[in-house]
C-alpha positions in Angstrom: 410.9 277.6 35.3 407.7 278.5 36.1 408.9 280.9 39.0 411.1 283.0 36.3 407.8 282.5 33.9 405.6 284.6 36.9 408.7 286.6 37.1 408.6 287.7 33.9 405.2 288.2 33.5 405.3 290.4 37.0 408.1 292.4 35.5 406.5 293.0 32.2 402.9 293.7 34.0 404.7 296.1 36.2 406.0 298.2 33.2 403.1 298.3 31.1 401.6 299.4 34.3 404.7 301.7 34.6 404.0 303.1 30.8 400.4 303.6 31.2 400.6 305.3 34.5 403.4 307.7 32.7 401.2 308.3 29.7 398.2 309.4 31.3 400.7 311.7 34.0 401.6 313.7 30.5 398.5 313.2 28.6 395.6 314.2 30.9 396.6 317.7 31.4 397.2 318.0 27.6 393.7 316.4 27.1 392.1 318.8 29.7 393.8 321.9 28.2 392.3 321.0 24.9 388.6 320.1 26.1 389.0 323.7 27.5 390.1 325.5 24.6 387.4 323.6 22.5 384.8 324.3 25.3 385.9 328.1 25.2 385.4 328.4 21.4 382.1 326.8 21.3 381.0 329.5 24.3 382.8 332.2 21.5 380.8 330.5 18.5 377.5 331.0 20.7 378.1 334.3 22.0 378.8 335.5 18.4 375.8 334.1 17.1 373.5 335.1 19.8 375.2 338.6 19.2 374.1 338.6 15.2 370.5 337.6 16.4 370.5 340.6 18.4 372.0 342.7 15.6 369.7 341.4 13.1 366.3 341.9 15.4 367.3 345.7 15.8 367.6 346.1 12.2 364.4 344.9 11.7 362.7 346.6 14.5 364.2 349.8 12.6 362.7 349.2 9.4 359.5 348.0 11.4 359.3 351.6 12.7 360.3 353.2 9.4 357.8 351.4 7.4 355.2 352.6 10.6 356.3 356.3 10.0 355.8 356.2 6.4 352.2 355.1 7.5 351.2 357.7 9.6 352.7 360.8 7.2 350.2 359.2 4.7 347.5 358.7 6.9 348.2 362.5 8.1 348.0 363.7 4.4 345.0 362.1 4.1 343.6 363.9 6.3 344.8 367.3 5.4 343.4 366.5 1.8 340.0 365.7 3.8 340.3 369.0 6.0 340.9 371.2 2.3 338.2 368.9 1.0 335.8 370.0 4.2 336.9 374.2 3.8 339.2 373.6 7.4 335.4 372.2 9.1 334.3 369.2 10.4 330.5 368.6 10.3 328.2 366.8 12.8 327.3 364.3 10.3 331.3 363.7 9.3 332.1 363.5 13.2 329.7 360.9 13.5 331.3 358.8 10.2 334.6 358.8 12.3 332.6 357.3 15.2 331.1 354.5 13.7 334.2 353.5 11.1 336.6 353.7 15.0 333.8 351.2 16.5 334.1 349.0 13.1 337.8 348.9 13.3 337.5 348.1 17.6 334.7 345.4 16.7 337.1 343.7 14.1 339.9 343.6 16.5 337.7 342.0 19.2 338.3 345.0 21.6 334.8 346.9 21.5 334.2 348.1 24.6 330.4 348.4 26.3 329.0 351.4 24.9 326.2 353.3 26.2 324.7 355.6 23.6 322.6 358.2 24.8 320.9 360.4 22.3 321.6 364.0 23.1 321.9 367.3 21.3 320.4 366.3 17.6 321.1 362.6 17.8 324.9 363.3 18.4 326.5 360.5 20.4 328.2 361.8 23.8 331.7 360.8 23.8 333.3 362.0 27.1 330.9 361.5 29.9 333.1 363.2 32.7 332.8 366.5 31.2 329.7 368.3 32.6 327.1 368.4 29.5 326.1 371.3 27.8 322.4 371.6 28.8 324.1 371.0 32.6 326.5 374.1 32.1 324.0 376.3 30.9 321.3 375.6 33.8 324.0 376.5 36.1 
């Protein structure tokens, strides 16, 4: 009895072995078709969002630069107003105002460069040093 008992259980081992082999013959490639398909939609998902990120960064670059432009036509006006204001003519004493508020503005951003003032021509700071100065010009 106990040989048809080791029988059995052989015969019973060896078609659940049968059944499980079968199973995973039809349902791997099913299984790996699906991972794909899931693995291709997340990859769609990603690009898509990557793609509104994109979309969304331009559009605010573009009301970045809008905003920017609106800037400088009021700064221009302002400065046509200050032109009418001066009869079209920009005195020493104004020029030199424009000098000192641009080396404000470069001191408060941390970017002031060495300056060298030399006092020339009625206290007038030189502002392009590769130019030949006037008192130079005229003793040539």
């Amino acid at each position: 009895m106990e040989k048809r008992n080791i029988g059995k259980l052989i015969a019973g081992v060896v078609i659940i072995a049968f059944v499980f082999i079968a199973a995973l013959m039809f349902g791997l490639p099913r299984y790996n078709v699906w991972q794909q398909e899931m693995a291709g939609k997340a990859e769609m998902a990603k690009a898509e969002q990557n793609r509104r990120i994109l979309v969304e960064e331009a559009k605010a670059k573009l009301e970045a630069e809008k905003l920017n432009a609106q800037a400088e036509i009021e700064r221009a006006k302002g400065m046509a107003e200050a032109m009418k204001l001066e009869n079209g003519t920009l005195s020493e004493t104004y020029n030199q105002y424009l000098f000192i508020r641009t080396l404000e503005k470069l001191a408060d951003k941390g970017d002031l460069p060495q300056i060298i003032y030399v006092p020339t021509n009625g206290m007038v700071p030189v502002m392009d040093v590769s130019k030949k100065s006037p008192v130079k010009q005229m003793q040539e």
